[in-house]
C-alpha positions as CSV (number, residue, x, y, z in Angstrom):
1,X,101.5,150.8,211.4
2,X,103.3,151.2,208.5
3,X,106.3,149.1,209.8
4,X,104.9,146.1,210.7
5,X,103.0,145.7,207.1
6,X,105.9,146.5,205.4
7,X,108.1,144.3,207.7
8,X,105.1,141.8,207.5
9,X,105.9,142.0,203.7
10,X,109.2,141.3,204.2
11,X,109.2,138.0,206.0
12,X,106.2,136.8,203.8
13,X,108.5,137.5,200.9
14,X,111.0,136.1,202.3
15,X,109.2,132.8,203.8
16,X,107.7,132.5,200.3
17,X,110.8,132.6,198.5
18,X,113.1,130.6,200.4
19,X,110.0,127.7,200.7
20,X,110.1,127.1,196.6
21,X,111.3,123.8,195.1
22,X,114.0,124.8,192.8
23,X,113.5,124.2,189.6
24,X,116.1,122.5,187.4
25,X,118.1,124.7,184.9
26,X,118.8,123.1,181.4
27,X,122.6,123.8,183.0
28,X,122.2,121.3,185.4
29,X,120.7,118.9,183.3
30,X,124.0,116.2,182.3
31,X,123.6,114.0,179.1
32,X,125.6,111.4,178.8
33,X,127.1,110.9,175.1
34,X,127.3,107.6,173.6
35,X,130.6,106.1,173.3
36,X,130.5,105.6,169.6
37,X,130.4,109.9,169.3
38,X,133.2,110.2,172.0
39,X,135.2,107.4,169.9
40,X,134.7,109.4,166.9
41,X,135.8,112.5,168.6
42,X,138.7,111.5,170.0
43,X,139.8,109.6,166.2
44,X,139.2,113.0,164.8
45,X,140.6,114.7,167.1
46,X,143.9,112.6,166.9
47,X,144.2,112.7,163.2
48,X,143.8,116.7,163.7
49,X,146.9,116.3,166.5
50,X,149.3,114.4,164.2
51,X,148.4,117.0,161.2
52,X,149.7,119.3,163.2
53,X,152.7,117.4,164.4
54,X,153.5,116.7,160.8
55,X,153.3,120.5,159.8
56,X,155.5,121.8,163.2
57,X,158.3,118.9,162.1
58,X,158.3,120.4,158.3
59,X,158.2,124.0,159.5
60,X,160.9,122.8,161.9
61,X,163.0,121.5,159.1
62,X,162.8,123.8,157.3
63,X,163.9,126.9,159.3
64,X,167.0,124.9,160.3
65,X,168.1,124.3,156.2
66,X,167.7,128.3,156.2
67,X,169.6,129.1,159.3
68,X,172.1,126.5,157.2
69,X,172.1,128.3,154.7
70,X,172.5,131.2,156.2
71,X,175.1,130.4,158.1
72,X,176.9,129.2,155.1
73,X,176.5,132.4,153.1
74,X,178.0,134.5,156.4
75,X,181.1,132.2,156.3
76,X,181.6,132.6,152.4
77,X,181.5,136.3,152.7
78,X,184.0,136.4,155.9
79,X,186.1,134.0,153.6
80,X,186.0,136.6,150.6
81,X,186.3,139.5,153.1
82,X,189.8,137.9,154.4
């Protein structure tokens, strides 16, 4: 007796579950952005980009006028050394 109520429960539960609308998730939900923000984004988002380049190329120059530098202060002392 016990069997079939609790496997009575079962497929109830199961019938009941599996017959619900799904409801939708705020995850699922897609909002399109206007394209005056996306313009704005991607502007900003550019300057940000050539900021960067801008900093990398200095950086870049940089290093190399040290490793010049350095270079040239090795080959002094290897001069004085001779």
């Amino acid at each position: 007796m016990k069997r079939i109520l609790l496997g009575t429960a079962v497929v109830l539960a199961l019938l009941t579950g599996c017959t619900e609308e799904k409801k939708e998730t705020p995850a699922q939900k897609t909002e399109v952005a206007p394209v005056a923000e996306v313009k704005k984004e991607v502007e900003s988002a550019t300057k940000v980009v050539e900021e960067v380049k801008k900093e990398a190329e200095a950086a870049a120059t940089q290093v190399v006028e040290d490793v010049k530098k350095e270079d040239e202060a090795t080959e002094e002392k290897k001069e004085e050394t001779k």
